[in-house]
C-alpha positions in Angstrom: 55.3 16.5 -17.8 55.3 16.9 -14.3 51.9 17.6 -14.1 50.6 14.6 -16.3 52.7 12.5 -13.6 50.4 14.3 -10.9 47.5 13.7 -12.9 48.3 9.8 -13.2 49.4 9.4 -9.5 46.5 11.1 -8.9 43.5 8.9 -10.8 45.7 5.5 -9.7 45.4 6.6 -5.7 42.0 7.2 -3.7 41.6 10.9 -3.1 41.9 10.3 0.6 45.2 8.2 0.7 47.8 8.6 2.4 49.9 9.7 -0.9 47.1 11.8 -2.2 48.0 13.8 1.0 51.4 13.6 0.9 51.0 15.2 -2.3 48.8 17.9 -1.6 51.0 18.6 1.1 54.4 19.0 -0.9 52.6 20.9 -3.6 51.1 23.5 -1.4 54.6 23.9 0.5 56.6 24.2 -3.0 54.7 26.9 -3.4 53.4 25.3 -6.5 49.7 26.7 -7.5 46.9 24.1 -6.7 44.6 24.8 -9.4 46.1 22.9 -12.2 45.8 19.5 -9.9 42.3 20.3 -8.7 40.7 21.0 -11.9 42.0 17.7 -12.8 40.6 15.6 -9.7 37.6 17.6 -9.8 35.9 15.8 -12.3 34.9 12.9 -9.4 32.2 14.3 -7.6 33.2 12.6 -4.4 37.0 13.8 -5.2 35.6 17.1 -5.6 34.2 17.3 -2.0 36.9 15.3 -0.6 39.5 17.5 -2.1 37.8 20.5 -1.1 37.5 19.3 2.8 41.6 18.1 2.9 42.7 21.7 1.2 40.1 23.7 3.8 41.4 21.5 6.3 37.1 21.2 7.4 36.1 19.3 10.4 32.2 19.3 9.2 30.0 17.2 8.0 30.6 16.4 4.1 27.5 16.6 1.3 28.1 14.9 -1.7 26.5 15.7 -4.7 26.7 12.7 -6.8 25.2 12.1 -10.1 21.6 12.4 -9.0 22.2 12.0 -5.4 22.4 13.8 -2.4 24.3 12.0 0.2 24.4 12.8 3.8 26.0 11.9 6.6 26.4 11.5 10.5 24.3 13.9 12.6 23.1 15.9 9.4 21.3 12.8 8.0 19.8 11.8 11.7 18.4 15.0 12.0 16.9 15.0 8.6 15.3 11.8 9.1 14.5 12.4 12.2 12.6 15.2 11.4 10.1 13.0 8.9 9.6 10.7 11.2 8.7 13.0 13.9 6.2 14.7 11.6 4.4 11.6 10.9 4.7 10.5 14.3 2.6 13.2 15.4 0.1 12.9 13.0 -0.6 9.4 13.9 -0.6 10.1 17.9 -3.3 11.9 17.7 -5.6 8.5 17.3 -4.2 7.1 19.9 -6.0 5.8 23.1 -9.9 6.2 23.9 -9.7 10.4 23.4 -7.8 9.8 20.2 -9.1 12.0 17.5 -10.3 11.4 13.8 -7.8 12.6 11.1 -9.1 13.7 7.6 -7.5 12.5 4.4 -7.9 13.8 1.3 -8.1 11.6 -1.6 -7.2 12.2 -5.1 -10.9 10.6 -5.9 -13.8 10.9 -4.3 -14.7 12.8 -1.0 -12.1 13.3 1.8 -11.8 10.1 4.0 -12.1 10.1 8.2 -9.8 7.3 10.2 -9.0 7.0 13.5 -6.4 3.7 12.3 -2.8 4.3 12.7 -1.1 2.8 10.1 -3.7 3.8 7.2 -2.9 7.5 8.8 0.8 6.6 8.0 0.5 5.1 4.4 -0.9 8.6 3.1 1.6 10.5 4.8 4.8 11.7 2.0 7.5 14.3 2.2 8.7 16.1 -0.9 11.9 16.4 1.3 13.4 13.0 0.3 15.9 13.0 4.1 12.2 13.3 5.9 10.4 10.6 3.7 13.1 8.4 4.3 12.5 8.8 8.0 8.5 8.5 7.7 9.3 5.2 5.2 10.9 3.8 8.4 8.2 4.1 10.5 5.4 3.2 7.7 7.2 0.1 7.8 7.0 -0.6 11.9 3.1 0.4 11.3 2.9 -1.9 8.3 4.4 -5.3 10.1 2.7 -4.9 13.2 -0.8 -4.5 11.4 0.1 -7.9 9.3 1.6 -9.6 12.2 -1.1 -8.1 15.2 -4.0 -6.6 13.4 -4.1 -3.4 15.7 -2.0 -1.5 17.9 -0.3 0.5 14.7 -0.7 3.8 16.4 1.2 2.2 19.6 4.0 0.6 17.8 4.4 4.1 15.6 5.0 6.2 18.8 7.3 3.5 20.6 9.2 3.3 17.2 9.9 7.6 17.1 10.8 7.4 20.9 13.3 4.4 20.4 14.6 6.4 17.3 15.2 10.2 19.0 16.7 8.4 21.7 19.2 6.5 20.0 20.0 9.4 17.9 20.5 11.7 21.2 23.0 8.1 22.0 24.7 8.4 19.3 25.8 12.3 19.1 26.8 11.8 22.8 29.3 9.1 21.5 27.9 5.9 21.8 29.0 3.4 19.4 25.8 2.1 17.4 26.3 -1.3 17.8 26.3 -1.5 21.2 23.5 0.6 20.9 21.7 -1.9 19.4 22.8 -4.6 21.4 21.1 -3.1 24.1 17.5 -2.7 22.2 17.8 -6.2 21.7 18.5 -6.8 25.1 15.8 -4.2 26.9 12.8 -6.0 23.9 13.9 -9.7 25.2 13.2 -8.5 28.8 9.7 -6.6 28.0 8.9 -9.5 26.4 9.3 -12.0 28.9 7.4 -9.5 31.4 4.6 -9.0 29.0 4.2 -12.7 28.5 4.3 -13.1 32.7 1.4 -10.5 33.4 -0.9 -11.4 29.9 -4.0 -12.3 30.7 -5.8 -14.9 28.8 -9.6 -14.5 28.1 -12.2 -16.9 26.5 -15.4 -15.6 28.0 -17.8 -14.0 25.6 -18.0 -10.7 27.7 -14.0 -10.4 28.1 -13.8 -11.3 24.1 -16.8 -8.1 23.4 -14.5 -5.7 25.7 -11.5 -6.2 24.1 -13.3 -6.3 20.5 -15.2 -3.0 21.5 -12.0 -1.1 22.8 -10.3 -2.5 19.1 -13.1 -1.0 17.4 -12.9 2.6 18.9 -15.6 1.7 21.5 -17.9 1.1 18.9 -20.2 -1.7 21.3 -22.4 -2.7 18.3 -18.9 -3.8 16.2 -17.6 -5.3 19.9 -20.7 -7.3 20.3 -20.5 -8.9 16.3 -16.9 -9.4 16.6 -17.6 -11.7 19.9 -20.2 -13.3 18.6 -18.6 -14.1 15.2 -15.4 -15.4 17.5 -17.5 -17.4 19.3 -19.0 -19.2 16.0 -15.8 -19.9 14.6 -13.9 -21.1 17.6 -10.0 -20.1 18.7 -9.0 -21.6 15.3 -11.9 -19.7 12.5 -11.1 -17.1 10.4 -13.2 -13.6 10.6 -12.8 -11.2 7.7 -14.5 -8.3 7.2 -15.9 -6.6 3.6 -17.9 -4.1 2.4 -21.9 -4.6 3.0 -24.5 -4.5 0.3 -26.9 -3.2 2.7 -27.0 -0.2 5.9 -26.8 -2.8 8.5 -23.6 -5.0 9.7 -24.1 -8.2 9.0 -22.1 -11.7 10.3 -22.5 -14.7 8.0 -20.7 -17.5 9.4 -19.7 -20.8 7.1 -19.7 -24.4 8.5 -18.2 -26.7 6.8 -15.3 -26.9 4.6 -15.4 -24.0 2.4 -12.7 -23.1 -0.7 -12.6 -20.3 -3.5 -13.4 -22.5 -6.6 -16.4 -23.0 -8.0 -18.1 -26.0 -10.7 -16.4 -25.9 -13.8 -19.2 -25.7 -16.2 -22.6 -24.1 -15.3 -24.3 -27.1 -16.9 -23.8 -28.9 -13.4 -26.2 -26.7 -11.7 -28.8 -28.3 -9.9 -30.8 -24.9 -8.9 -31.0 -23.2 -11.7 -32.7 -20.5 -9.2 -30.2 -20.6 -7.0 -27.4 -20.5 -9.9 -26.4 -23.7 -7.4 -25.2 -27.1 -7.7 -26.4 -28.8 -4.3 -25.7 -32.6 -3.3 -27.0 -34.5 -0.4 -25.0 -37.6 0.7 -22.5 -37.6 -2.0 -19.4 -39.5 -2.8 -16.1 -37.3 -3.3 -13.4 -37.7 -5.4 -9.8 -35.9 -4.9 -7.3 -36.3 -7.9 -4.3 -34.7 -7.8 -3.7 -33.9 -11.6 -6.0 -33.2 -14.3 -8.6 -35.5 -16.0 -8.9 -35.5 -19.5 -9.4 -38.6 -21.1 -11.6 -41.5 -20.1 -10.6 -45.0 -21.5 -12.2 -48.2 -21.9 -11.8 -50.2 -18.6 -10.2 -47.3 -16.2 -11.0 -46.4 -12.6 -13.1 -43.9 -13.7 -15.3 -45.8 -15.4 -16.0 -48.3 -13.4 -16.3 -45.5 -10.4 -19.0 -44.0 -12.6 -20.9 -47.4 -13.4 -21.3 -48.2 -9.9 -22.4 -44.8 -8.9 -24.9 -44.8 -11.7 -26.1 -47.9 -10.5 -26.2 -47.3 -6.9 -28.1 -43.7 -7.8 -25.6 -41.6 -5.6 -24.5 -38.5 -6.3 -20.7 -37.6 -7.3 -18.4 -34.5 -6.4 -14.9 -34.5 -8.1 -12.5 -32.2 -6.6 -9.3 -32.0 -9.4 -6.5 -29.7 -10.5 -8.6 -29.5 -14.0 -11.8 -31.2 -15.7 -11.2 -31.1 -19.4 -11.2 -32.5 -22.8 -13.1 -36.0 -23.2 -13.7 -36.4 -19.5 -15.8 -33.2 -19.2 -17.8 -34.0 -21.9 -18.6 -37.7 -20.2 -19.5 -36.5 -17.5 -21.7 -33.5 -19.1 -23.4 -36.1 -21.3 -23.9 -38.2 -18.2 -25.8 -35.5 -16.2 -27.6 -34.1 -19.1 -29.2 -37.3 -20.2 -30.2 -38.1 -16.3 -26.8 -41.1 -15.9 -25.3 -39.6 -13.4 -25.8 -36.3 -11.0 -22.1 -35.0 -10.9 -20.1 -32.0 -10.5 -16.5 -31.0 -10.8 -14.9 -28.2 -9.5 -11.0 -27.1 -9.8 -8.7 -27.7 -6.7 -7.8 -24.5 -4.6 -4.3 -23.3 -4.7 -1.5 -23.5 -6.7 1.5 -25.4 -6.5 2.6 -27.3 -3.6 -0.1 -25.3 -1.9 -2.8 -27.4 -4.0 -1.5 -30.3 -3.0 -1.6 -29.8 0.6 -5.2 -28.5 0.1 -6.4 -31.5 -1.3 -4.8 -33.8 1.1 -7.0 -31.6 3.8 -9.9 -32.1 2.2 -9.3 -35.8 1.8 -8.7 -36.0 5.3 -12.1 -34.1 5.9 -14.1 -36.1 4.1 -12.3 -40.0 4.4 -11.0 -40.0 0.9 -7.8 -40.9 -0.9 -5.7 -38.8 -2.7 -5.1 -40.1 -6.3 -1.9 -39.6 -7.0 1.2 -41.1 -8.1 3.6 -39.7 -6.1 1.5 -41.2 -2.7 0.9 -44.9 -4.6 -3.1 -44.8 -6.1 -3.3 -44.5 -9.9 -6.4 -43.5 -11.4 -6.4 -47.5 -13.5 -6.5 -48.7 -9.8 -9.5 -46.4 -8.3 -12.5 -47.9 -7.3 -15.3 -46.7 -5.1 -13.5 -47.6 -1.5 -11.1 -44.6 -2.5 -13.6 -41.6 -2.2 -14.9 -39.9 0.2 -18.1 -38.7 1.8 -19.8 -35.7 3.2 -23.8 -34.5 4.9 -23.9 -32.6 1.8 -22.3 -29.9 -0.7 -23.0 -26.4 -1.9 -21.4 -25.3 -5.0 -22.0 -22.3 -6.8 -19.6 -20.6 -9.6 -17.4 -19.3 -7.6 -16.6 -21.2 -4.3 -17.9 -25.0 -2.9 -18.8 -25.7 0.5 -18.5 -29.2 2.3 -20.4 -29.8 5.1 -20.2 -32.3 7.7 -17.4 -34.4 6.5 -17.1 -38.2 7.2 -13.7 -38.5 7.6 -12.0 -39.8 10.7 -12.1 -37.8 13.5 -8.6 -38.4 15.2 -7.2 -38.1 11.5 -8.3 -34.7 11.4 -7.4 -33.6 15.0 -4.1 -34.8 13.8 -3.5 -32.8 11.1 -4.7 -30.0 13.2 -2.3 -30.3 15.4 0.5 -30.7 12.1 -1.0 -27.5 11.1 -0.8 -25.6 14.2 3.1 -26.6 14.7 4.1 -25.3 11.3 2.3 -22.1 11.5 4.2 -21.7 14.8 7.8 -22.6 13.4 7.3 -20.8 9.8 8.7 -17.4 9.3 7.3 -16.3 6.5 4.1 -14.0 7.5 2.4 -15.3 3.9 2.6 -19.0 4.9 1.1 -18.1 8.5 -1.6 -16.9 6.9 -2.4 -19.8 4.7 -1.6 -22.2 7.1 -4.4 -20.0 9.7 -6.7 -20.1 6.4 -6.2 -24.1 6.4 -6.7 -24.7 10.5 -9.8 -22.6 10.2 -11.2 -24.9 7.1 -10.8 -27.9 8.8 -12.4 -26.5 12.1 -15.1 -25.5 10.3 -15.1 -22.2 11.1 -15.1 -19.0 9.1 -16.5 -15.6 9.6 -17.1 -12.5 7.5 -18.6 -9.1 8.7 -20.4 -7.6 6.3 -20.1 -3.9 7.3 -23.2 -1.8 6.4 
């Protein structure tokens, strides 16, 4: 009886209570033998170790062995971790500066791959220790961010990163309490910041812009001078991407205009059947917000299409979706020589489709047709599109060129544009909103690299 009373008292209080103690305690002075108790508690892991630490009286650290975990704690877990992310740490070092060095990788496909970039150094770097690829997951992660939010200077950030993490550990065993610890990091980056910010230098010159670009390309001077020039093309608010060549050489192919990743609908609008194209000159442009897919007796539409038919202009509609009876009008209509038209699906999804085709509206002096900003497709007529130099479509994307909308209207949503991607958090969102600026400036880049 007495010891099913242990037992209960036991289960009901935590194995580090004050009671649990105070049990231990009078037990072991009674004289009374332990090992009934323990074996009862012992089924708890964590009571296990606990127990076994109060009855030793142990001052070290504690390893507990749950249920497929192995815990650590204090200085044995920094050390651990520590010792990952030193490892990787020095393997991504050695790229760093102008004398940095290549690293091999060896690749579960294919033949082995060189690098001299940081942070794709760190993403093939794991541990079958899990403490050490704990530590090295840390520091992939610094190396990750500052390649989406920078673009270079992984290797830089990686090596800051292990020096601010040995020295806080070293902190920390010497007794400093970790949240003022971090208080002061906080502190000490707001102050580097502002002094970085007070010495940068800005550049716009083409030869400061093929330095930098040169030094960012492991003093490669060929890459520096087609990153400068493909800057200089697109302006301080184009896009430059850079794929895979289908050819030896490096290539830059640089898009003006208004360019977006749909294509025409059907391949019966091609005009180039060469080409596999679908090109316009001077055409009209129509933006709907939703899908057409009927056409009645007496709508917009029709009447749109009459007096373009009888005017002999050509027609671009830009919409979430062409289907149904309206495709096949307007399929009918280009076919049998009515009308020369095209449609192509509106980029994006969501809320980011609609803020797409209010850019391109503003790019090219249309209206929006939509009910949610007042035009219904009963009440269009041919005042409500837009206009452009001419159009490029193939199956895949469309290019507007030279767009006749008003000029102050598109500075000013410029300028809308620039001031969200400046208060936005979210490093997704920056890039779209960067992908929309560099639409409407008309400038966007890709290296082809050979």
């Amino acid at each position: 009886f007495f010891f099913f009373v242990v037992f209960f008292l036991l289960r009901v209080f935590p194995p580090l209570s004050p009671f649990f103690l105070f049990v231990r305690s009078f037990l072991f002075l009674s004289h009374i033998p332990m090992l009934s108790a323990s074996a009862l508690v012992l089924r708890s892991g964590v009571a296990r170790n606990a127990l076994a630490a109060s009855v030793c009286g142990s001052t070290t650290q504690v390893r507990y062995l749950g249920k497929g975990r192995d815990i650590r704690f204090g200085s044995e877990a920094r050390n651990l971790m520590l010792k990952g992310v030193d490892t990787l740490a020095d393997s991504v070092a050695t790229t760093l500066g102008p004398k940095g060095r290549n690293v091999v990788i060896e690749k579960s496909y294919g033949g082995p791959k060189i690098t001299k970039d940081g942070v794709t150094v760190a993403k093939e770097i794991d541990f079958q220790d899990k403490h050490m690829n704990l530590g090295a997951q840390l520091v992939k992660q610094v190396a990750s961010k500052t390649n989406d939010v920078a673009g270079d200077g992984t290797t830089t950030a990686t090596v800051l990163a292990r020096a601010i993490i040995r020295e806080g550990c070293k902190s920390v065993d010497a007794g400093l309490n970790p949240m003022d610890l971090r208080r002061g990091i906080t502190s000490g980056v707001e102050a580097v910041l502002e002094h970085i910010e007070k010495v940068t230098t800005k550049i716009s010159d083409l030869q400061s812009i093929e330095q930098v670009a040169t030094i960012s390309a492991n003093n490669d001077q060929e890459l520096g001078k087609l990153i400068a020039s493909a800057m200089e093309a697109v302006g301080p608010d184009g896009v430059i991407t850079v794929k895979d060549g289908k050819t030896l050489d490096n290539v830059v192919e640089v898009t003006k205009g208004f360019k977006f990743d749909q294509g025409m609908i059907s391949p019966y609008f091609m005009t180039d059947q060469k080409e596999q194209k679908c090109k316009f000159e001077n055409p009209l442009i129509l933006v709907v917000e939703g899908k057409l897919s009927h056409v009645r007796q007496g709508d917009g539409l029709l009447r749109v299409l009459e007096e373009i038919r009888k005017s002999n202009r050509q027609l671009l509609i830009i919409a979430e979706n062409v289907e149904g009876d309206a495709l096949a009008t307007l399929l009918l209509n280009k076919m049998h020589g009515g009308i020369q038209v095209c449609a192509v699906k509106a980029p994006g999804f969501g809320d980011n489709r609609k803020t797409n085709l209010v850019d391109i509206a503003i790019q090219t002096g249309a209206q929006v047709v939509s009910e949610d900003l007042g035009l219904k497709l009963d009440d269009l007529d041919i005042s409500h599109l837009g206009n452009a130099k001419s159009i490029e479509i193939t199956k895949d994307d469309t290019i507007i060129t030279e767009g006749a909308g008003d000029k102050q209207a598109v500075e000013d949503r410029k300028e809308l544009i620039r001031d969200l991607h400046e208060t936005t958090t979210s490093e997704y969102e920056k890039g779209k909103l960067k992908e929309r600026l560099a639409k409407l400036s008309g400038g966007i880049a890709v290296i082809h690299c050979g």
